[in-house]
N, C-alpha and C positions, 0 to 999 in steps of 0.2 A: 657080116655087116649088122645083124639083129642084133649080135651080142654088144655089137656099139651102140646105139639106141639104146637097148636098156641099159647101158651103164651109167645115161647122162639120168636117164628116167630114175634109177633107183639113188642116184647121188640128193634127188630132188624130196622124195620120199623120204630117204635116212633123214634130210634136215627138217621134216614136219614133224608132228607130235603123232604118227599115227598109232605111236607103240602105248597110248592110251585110248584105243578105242574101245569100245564097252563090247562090240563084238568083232571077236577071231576073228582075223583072214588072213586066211593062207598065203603066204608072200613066198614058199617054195620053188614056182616057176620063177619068179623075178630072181631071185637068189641066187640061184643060177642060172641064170644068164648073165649076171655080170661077174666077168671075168678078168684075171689082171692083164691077159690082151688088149680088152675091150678098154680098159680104163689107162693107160698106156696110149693107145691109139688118139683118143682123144684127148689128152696130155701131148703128145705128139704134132695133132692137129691145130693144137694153139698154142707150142712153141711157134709153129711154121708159120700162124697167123700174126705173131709177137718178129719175127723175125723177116718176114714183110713189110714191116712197120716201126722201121728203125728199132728193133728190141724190143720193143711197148705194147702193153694191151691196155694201160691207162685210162683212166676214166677221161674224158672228152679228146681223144687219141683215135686216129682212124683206126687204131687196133684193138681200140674196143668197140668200135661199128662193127670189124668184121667180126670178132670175137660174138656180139649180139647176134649178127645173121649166121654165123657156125650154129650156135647154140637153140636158135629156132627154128634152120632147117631141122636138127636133129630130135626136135620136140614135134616138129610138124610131121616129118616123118615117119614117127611114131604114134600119129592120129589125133595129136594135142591141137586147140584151137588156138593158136597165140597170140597175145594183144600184147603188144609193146609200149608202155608207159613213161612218158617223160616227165623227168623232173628235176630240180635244179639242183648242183651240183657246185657250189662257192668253193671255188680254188683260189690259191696264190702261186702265180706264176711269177719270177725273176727275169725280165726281157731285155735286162742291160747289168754288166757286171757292175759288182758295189761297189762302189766310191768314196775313201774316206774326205770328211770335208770338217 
C-alpha cells in the first residue's frame, strides 16, 4: 500500500521544476517506491471511480468529486496537509438535441 502513496506523491513531484534545484537531493528512496504496480493500481482506482459514474471523471461530474477525494485521501495519507481550492470552470453543455430552423 506505501508503494501506492508514493506513486501519486512522485507523479506530483516529476510535474515540478524540482530537477532545478540549486541543491542535490536524493530522490533514490522515492524512486523506488514507485512501482508499475503501484501506478496501475491507481489507474485501476479511477477507472472504477469513472465507472461508478456513468464512464466520467469530467470536470463538474460527480466523478471528478470522487476522483478529488481518491486523490486526497491518498495525499493525506501520505502526511500531506491538503486544501482544496475552487474555482470556476465555463463549460458548454448541449441540454436539448440541435434543431435545424
Amino acid at each position: 500500500m506505501k508503494a501506492i502513496k508514493y506513486t501519486l506523491i512522485a507523479a506530483a513531484i516529476a510535474a515540478s521544476h524540482t530537477g532545478w534545484a540549486a541543491v542535490p537531493i536524493d530522490t533514490t528512496a522515492l524512486r523506488d517506491a514507485v512501482t508499475v504496480g503501484g501506478i496501475q493500481a491507481h489507474l485501476q482506482a479511477l477507472q472504477d471511480i469513472a465507472d461508478a459514474n456513468g464512464e466520467t471523471r469530467a470536470a463538474s461530474t460527480t466523478g471528478y468529486e470522487d476522483s478529488v477525494h481518491y486523490v486526497v485521501a491518498m495525499l493525506e495519507s501520505a502526511g500531506y496537509d491538503v486544501v482544496i481550492q475552487p474555482f470556476d470552470f465555463p463549460y458548454f453543455m448541449e441540454i436539448s438535441p440541435a434543431q435545424l430552423e
